[in-house]
C-alpha positions as CSV (number, residue, x, y, z in Angstrom):
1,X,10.8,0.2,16.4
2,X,11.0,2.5,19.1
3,X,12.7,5.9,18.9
4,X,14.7,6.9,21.8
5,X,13.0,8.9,24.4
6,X,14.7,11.9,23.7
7,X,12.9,12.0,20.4
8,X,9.8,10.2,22.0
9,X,9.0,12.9,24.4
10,X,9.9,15.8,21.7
11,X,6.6,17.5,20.3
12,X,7.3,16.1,16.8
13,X,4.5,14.6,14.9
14,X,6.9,13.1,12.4
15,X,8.8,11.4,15.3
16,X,5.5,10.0,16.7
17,X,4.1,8.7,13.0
18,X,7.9,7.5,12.7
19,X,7.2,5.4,16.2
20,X,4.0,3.0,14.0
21,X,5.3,3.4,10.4
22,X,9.4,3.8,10.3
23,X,10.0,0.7,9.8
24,X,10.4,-1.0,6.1
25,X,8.2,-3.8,6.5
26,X,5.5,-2.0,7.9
27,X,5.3,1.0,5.3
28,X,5.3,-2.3,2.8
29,X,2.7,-3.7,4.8
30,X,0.3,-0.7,4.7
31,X,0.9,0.1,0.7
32,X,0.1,-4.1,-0.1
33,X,-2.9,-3.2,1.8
34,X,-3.9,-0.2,-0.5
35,X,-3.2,-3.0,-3.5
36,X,-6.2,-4.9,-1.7
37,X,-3.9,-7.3,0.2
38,X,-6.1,-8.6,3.3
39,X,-5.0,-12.0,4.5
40,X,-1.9,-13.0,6.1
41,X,-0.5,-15.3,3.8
42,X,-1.3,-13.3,1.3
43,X,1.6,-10.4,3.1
44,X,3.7,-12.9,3.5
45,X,3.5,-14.3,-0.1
46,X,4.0,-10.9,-1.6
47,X,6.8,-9.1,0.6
48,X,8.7,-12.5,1.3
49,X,8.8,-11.3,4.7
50,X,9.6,-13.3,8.0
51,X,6.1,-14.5,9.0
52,X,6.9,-13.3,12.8
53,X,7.9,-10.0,11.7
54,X,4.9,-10.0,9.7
55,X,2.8,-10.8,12.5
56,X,4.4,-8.4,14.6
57,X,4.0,-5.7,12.3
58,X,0.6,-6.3,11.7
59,X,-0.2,-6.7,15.8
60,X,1.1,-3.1,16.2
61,X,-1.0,-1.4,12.8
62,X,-4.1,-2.7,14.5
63,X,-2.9,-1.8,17.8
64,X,-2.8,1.7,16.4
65,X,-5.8,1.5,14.6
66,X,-4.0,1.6,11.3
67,X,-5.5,-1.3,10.2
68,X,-8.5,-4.0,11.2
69,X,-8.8,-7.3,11.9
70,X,-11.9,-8.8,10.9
71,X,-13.1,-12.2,10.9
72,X,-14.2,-13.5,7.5
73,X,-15.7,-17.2,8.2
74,X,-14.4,-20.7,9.3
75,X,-10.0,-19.6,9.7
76,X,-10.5,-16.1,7.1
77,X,-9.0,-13.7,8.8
78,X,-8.6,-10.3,7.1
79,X,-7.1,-7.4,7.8
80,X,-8.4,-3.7,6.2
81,X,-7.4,-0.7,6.7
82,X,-8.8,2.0,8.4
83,X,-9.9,5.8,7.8
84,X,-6.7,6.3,10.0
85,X,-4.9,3.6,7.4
86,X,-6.7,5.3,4.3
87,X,-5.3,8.4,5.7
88,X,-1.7,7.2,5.0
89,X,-2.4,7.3,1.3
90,X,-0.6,10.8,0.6
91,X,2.3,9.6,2.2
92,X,2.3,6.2,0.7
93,X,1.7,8.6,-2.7
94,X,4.7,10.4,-2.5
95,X,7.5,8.2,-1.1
96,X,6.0,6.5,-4.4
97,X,6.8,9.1,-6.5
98,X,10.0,9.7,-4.7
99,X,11.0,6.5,-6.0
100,X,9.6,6.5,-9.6
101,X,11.5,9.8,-9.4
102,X,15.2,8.7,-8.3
103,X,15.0,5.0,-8.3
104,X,13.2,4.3,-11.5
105,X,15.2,5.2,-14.7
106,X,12.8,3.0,-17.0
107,X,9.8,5.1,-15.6
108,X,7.2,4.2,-13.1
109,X,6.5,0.4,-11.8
110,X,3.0,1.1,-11.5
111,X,0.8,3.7,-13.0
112,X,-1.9,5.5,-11.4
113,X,-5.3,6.8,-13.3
114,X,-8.9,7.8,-12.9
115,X,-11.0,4.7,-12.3
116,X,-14.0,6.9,-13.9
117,X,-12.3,8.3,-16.9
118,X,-9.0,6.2,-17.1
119,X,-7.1,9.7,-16.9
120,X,-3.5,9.3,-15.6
121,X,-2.8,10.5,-12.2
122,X,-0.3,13.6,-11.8
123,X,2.1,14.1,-9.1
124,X,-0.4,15.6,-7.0
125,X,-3.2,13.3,-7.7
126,X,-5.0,15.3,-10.1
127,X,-6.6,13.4,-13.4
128,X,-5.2,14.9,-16.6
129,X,-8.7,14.4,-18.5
130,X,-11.2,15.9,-16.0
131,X,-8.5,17.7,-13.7
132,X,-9.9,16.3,-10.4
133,X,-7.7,15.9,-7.4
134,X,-8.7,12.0,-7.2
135,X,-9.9,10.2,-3.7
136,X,-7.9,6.9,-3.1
137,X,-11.0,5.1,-3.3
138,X,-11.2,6.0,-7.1
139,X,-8.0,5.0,-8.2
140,X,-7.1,2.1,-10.5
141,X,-3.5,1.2,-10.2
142,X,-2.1,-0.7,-13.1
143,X,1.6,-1.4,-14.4
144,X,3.8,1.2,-15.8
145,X,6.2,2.0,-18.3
146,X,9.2,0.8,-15.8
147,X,7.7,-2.3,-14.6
148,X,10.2,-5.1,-14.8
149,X,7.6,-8.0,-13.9
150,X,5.4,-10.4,-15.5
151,X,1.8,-9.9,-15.5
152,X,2.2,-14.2,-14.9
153,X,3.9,-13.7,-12.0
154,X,4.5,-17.7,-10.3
155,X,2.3,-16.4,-7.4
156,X,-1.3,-16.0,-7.3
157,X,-1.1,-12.7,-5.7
158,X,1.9,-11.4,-7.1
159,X,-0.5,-12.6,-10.8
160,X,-3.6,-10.3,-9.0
161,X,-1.7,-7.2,-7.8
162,X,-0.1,-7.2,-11.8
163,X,-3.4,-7.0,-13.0
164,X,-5.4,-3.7,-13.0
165,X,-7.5,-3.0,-10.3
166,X,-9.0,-0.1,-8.3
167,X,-7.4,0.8,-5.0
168,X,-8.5,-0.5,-1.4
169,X,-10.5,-3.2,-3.3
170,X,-9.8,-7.4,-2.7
171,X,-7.3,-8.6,-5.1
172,X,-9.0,-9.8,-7.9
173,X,-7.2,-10.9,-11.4
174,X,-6.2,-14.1,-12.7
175,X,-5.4,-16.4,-9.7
């Protein structure tokens, strides 16, 4: 998705993160990631998306250093994301809460706490039992009161990212 060069050559940082992240699929993309999506088939499983868009979208995150690509034995190929990647997490944050906000009467999908103490996770990222603004990496993300899907999803990942797990870490849960 290229902006035109009117806004390309602007000093505007939003307009430059737009020209790697503005589109849907990508911003989907880089939050399955976060879940602890890391293979291709496992994208396309979970966003139902186009497997050339998904390639394409994928091509230009490691392009940009957004995310990896690292080979993982005989045909596993995964793909991680970067510090530059992790970075995106605040972002990814609050267009989250955005939506739990104005697009989620039933309350949140998914519910953010603590991994240490199992404190839920404020607006801000701050642990309501010790009051610690929480790194990504110490997240658990589990459903919340508004999620509308099964825990036995049909899908094996769909099954693994309903299931509690910390952040950034390989999809684990029942298979």
């Amino acid at each position: 998705m290229t902006l035109p060069s009117a806004y390309a050559d602007r000093d505007c940082s939003i307009a430059r993160a737009l020209e790697v992240v503005g589109e849907r699929w990508t911003l989907l993309i880089v939050r399955d990631a976060f879940y602890g999506v890391r293979r291709f088939g496992d994208f396309a499983t979970q966003l139902k998306i186009p497997r050339a868009v998904l390639a394409g979208r994928l091509k230009l995150l490691v392009r940009e250093g957004v995310l990896s690509r690292e080979e993982r034995g005989p045909g596993g190929i995964e793909y991680l994301l970067t510090a530059k990647g992790v970075g995106l997490w605040p972002a990814v944050r609050a267009l989250m809460n955005w939506g739990d906000e104005y697009y989620s009467p039933d309350g949140a999908p998914r519910a953010l706490r603590h991994a240490r103490d199992g404190g839920v996770l404020d607006r801000e990222g701050r642990c309501a039992e010790c009051g610690l603004a929480v790194p990504v990496r110490d997240i658990r993300i589990e459903p919340g009161p508004g999620f509308g899907g099964t825990p036995q999803a049909a899908d094996p990942v769909s099954r693994a990212i309903n299931t509690p797990q910390r952040l950034l870490e390989p999809l684990t849960g029942p298979a």
